[in-house]
C-alpha positions in Angstrom: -75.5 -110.9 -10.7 -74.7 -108.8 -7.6 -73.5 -105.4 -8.0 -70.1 -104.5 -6.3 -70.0 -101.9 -3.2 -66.4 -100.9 -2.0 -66.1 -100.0 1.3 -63.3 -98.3 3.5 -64.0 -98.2 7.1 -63.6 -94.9 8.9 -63.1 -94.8 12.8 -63.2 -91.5 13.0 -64.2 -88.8 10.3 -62.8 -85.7 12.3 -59.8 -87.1 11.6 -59.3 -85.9 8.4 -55.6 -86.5 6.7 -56.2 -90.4 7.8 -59.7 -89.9 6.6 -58.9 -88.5 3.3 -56.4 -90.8 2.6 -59.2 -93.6 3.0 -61.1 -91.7 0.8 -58.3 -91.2 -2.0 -57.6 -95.3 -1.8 -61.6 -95.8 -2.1 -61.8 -94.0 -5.4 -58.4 -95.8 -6.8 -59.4 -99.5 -6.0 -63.1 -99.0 -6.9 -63.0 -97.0 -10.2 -66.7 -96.3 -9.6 -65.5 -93.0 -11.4 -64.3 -94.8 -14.0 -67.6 -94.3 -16.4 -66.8 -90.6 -16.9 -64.8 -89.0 -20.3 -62.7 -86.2 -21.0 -64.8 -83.2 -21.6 -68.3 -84.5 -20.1 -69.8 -82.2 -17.6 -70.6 -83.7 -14.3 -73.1 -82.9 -11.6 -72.0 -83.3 -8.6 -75.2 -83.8 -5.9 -74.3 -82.9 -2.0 -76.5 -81.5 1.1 -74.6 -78.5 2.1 -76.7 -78.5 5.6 -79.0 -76.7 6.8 -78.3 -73.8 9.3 -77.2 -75.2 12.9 -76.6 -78.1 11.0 -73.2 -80.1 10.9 -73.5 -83.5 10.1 -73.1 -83.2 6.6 -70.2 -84.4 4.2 -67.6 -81.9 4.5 -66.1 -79.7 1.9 -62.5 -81.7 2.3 -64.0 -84.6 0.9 -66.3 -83.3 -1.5 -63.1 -81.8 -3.4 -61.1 -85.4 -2.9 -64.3 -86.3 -5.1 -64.2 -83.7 -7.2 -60.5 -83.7 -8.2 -61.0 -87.1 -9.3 -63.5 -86.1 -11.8 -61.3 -83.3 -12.8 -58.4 -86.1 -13.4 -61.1 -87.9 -15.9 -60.7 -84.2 -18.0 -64.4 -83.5 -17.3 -65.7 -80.5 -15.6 -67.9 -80.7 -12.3 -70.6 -78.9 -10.8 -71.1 -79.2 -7.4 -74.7 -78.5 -6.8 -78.2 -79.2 -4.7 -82.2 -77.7 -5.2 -83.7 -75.3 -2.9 -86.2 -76.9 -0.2 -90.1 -77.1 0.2 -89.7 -75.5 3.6 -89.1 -72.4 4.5 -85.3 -71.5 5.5 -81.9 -70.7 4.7 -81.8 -73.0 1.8 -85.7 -71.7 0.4 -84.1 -70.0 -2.6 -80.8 -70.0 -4.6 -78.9 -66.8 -3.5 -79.5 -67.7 0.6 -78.8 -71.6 -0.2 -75.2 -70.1 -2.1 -74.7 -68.2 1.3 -75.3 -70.5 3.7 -73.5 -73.3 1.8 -70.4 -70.4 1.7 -70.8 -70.6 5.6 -70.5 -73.9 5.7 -67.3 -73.8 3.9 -68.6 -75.0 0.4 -66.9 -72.1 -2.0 -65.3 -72.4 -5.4 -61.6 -72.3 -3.9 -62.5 -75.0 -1.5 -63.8 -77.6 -3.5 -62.2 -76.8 -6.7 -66.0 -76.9 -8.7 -68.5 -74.3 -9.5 -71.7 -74.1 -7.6 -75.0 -73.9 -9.0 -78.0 -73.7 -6.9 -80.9 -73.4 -9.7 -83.7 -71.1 -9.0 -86.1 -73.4 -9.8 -89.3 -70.7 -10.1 -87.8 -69.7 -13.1 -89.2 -72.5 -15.6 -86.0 -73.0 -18.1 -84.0 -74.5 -14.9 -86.7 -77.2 -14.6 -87.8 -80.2 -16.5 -91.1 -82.5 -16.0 -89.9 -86.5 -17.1 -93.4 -88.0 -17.8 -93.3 -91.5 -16.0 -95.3 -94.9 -16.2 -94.6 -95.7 -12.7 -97.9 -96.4 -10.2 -97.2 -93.7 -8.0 -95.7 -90.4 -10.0 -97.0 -89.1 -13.2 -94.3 -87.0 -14.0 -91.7 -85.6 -12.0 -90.4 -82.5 -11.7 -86.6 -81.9 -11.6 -83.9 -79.5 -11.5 -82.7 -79.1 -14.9 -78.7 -78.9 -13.9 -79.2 -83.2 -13.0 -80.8 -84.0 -15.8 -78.8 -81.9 -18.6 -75.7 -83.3 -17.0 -73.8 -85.7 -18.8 -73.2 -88.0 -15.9 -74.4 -87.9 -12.1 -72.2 -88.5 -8.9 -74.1 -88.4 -5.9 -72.2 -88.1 -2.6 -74.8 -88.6 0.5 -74.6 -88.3 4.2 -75.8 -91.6 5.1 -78.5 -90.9 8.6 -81.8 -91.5 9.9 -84.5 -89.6 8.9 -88.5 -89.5 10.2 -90.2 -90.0 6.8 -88.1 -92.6 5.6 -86.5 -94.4 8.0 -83.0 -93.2 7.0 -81.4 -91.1 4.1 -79.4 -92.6 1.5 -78.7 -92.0 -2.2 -81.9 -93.3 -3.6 -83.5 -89.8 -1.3 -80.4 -87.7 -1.8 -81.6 -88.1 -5.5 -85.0 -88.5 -5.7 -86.2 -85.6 -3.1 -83.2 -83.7 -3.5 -82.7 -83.3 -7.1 -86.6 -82.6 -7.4 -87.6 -79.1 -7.5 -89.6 -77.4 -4.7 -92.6 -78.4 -6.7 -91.6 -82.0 -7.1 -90.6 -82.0 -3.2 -94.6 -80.9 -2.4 -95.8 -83.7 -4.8 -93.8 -86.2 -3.0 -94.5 -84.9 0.3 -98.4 -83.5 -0.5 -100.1 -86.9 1.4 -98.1 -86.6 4.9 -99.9 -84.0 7.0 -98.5 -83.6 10.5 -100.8 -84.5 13.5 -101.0 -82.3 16.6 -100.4 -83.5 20.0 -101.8 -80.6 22.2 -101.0 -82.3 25.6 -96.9 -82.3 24.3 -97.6 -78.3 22.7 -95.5 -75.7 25.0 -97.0 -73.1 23.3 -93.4 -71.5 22.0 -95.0 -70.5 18.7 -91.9 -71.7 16.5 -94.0 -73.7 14.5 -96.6 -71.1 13.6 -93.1 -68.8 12.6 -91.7 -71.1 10.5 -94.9 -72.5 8.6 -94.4 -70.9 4.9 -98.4 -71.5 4.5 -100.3 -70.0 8.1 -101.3 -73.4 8.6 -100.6 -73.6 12.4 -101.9 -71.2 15.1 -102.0 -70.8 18.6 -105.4 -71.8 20.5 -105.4 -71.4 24.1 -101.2 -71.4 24.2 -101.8 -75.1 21.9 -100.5 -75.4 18.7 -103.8 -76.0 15.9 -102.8 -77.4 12.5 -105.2 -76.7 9.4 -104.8 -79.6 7.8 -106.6 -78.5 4.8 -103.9 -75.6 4.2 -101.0 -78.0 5.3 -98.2 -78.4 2.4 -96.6 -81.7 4.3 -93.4 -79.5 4.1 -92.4 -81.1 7.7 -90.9 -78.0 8.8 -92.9 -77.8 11.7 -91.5 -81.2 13.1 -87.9 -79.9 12.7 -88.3 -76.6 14.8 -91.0 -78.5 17.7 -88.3 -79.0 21.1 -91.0 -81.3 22.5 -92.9 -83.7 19.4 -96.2 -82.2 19.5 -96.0 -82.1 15.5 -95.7 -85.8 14.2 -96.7 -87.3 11.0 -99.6 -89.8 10.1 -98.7 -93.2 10.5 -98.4 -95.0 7.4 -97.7 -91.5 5.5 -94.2 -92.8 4.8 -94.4 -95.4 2.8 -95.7 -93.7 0.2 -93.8 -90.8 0.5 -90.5 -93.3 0.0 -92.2 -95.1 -3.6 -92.6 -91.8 -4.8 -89.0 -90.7 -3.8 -87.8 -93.9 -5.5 -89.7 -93.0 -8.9 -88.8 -89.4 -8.3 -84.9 -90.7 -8.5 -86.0 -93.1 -11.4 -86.8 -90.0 -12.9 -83.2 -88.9 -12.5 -81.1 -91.8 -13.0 -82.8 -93.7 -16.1 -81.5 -91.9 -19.0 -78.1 -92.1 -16.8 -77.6 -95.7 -16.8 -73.5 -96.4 -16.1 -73.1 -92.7 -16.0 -73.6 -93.0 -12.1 -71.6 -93.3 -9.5 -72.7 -93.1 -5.8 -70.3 -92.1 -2.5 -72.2 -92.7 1.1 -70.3 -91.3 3.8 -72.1 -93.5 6.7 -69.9 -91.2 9.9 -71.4 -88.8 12.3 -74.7 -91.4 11.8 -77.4 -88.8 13.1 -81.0 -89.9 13.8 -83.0 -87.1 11.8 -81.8 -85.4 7.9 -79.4 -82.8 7.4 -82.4 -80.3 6.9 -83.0 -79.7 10.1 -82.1 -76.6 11.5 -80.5 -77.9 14.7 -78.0 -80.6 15.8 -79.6 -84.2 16.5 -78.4 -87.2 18.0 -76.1 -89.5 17.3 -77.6 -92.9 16.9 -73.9 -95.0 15.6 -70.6 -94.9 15.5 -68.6 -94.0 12.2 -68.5 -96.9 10.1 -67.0 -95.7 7.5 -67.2 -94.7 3.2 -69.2 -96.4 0.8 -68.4 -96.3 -3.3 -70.7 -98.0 -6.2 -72.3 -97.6 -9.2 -75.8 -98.9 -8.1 -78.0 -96.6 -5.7 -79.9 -99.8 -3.9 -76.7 -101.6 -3.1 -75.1 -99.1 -1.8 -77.9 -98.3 0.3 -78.4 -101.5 1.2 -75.0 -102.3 2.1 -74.9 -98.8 4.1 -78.1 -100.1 5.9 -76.3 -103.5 6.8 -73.5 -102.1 8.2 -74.8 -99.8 10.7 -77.0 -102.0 11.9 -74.2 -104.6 11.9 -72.3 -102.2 14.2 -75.1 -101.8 16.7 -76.0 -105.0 16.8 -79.8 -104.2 16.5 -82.0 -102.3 13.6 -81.2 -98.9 14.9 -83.0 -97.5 12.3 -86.5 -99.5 13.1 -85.4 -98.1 16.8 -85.8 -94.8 16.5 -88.1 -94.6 13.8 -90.4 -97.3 14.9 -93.5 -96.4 12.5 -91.3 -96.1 8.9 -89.3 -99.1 7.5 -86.5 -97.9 5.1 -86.2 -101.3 3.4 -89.9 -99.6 1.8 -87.7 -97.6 -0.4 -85.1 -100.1 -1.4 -87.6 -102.8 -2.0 -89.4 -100.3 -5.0 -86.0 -98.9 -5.9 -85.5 -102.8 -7.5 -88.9 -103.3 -8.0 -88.8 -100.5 -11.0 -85.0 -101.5 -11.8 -83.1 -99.0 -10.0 -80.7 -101.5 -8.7 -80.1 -104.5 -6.8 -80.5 -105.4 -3.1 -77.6 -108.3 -3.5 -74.7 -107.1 -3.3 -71.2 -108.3 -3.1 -69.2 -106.0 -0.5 -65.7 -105.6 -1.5 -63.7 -104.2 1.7 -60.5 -102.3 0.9 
């Protein structure tokens, strides 16, 4: 049977009253929230954006969500795990900042939020799998302690994947920055000396010395490389890419590192994608990127493939090609769907219900 995705279409997201308003009829007519009882506490996933970053789901909208659960009489926590790479969002009390900057506080989204330090072993858990490509997994303790999961994801491209939906919004962002290097430790960047400037930001930013400067060219180590990608983000001309093929791997064990997450959660899930201000790269990088579709519009369901699915359909629908395939040529997103229902994650039928 095909799982239901609701779907509210959004012309443009700056416009925020209208928007909302969309928003507020999405979570009436799909009662996606509708799994969740009095006195349960409730993690609340996001991607507060990294530093020069905007194209993340604003606070508004997060506390439309969030009010919502607060109706249900259970209490949410907004929250997200620090990242592998080095930045603004490397450890809790600089991720609690910058998310503050962003506009993400406890007045403005009516929710507490909890940024684990995950170095400090009794905020993490390792889930022992049977999957083929994760062991165990290693996870925030905050998701998995949670009595129920909602999950509201920028829906965008992304280099590693293809694009960025719930199934990664879960599976690399509720890992810890352990988990992210276990998902991330076979995808070594290649270095394209003839594109290399010789600005020096990727030797700064690498958290591991694995890049230096030979004759004004950037030289990876790849022995010493962490596959953090934060080299790729900060490069202005591409001379840091990743191996072809790398991807697909990375994406099966992102799905089994969100199977990891969502198994003992099964209908205490609900999923938002906010498919507007359609970038082509992830909210984690450190700069604005380009648009590569118009707003579409907000996505509600219960099942992480669908929605991602659906999310997938749509924006190509709208651009009348595979814009994802476009601009990420070498990575095919459907990868991560295809083992997200392999391992029973969810369904790539859908039925989509437009309100």
């Amino acid at each position: 049977m095909k799982n239901k995705v609701y779907f509210v279409a959004v012309k443009d997201i700056e416009d925020v009253p209208e928007s909302l308003g969309k928003l507020d009829l999405l979570i009436r007519k799909s009662e996606v929230l509708g799994n969740i009882h009095a006195g349960w506490k409730v993690a609340v996933k996001t991607h507060f954006g990294e530093e020069g970053n905007t194209g993340f789901v604003k606070p508004p909208y997060v506390r439309a969500i969030g009010e919502a659960i607060k109706d249900k009489g259970a209490t949410g926590l907004l929250s997200d795990a620090n990242t592998l790479y080095r930045g603004k969002r490397t450890n809790s009390v600089d991720h609690i900042k910058l998310a503050a900057e962003h506009g993400f506080t406890r007045e403005s989204v009516g929710m507490d939020i909890v940024v684990p330090d995950c170095s400090k072993k009794e905020n993490t858990v390792e889930t022992a799998l049977y999957l083929k490509h994760v062991a165990s997994a290693k996870i925030a303790r905050v998701f998995t302690d949670a009595d129920a999961l909602v999950v509201i994801t920028h829906f965008k491209g992304h280099a590693l994947t293809g694009f960025g939906g719930s199934l990664k919004n879960v599976g690399m962002g509720c890992a810890t920055r352990e988990g992210k290097l276990s998902q991330h430790c076979d995808t070594a960047p290649v270095a394209f000396p003839e594109k290399c400037i010789g600005c020096g930001e990727c030797v700064n930013i690498c958290p591991v010395g694995a890049i230096t400067l030979v004759d004004s060219k950037s030289s990876l180590d790849r022995s010493k490389c962490i596959g953090c990608a934060s080299c790729m983000a900060v490069c202005p001309t591409m001379a840091l890419l990743v191996d072809m093929g790398a991807g697909e791997e990375m994406q099966k064990k992102m799905v089994e590192y969100a199977f990891a997450v969502l198994h003992e959660k099964k209908n205490k899930c609900a999923f938002f994608n906010f498919a507007v201000s359609i970038n082509k790269e992830c909210d984690c990088w450190g700069m604005e990127n380009p648009r590569i579709a118009a707003d579409i519009g907000i996505l509600a369901s219960r099942d992480p493939v669908s929605i991602d699915k659906a999310s997938f359909d749509l924006v190509n629908a709208s651009c009348g090609k595979n814009i994802f395939h476009e601009v990420h040529p070498d990575y095919d997103g459907l990868d991560q769907l295809e083992h997200a229902q392999s391992v029973g994650l969810g369904n790539l039928a859908y039925e989509l219900i437009r309100l």
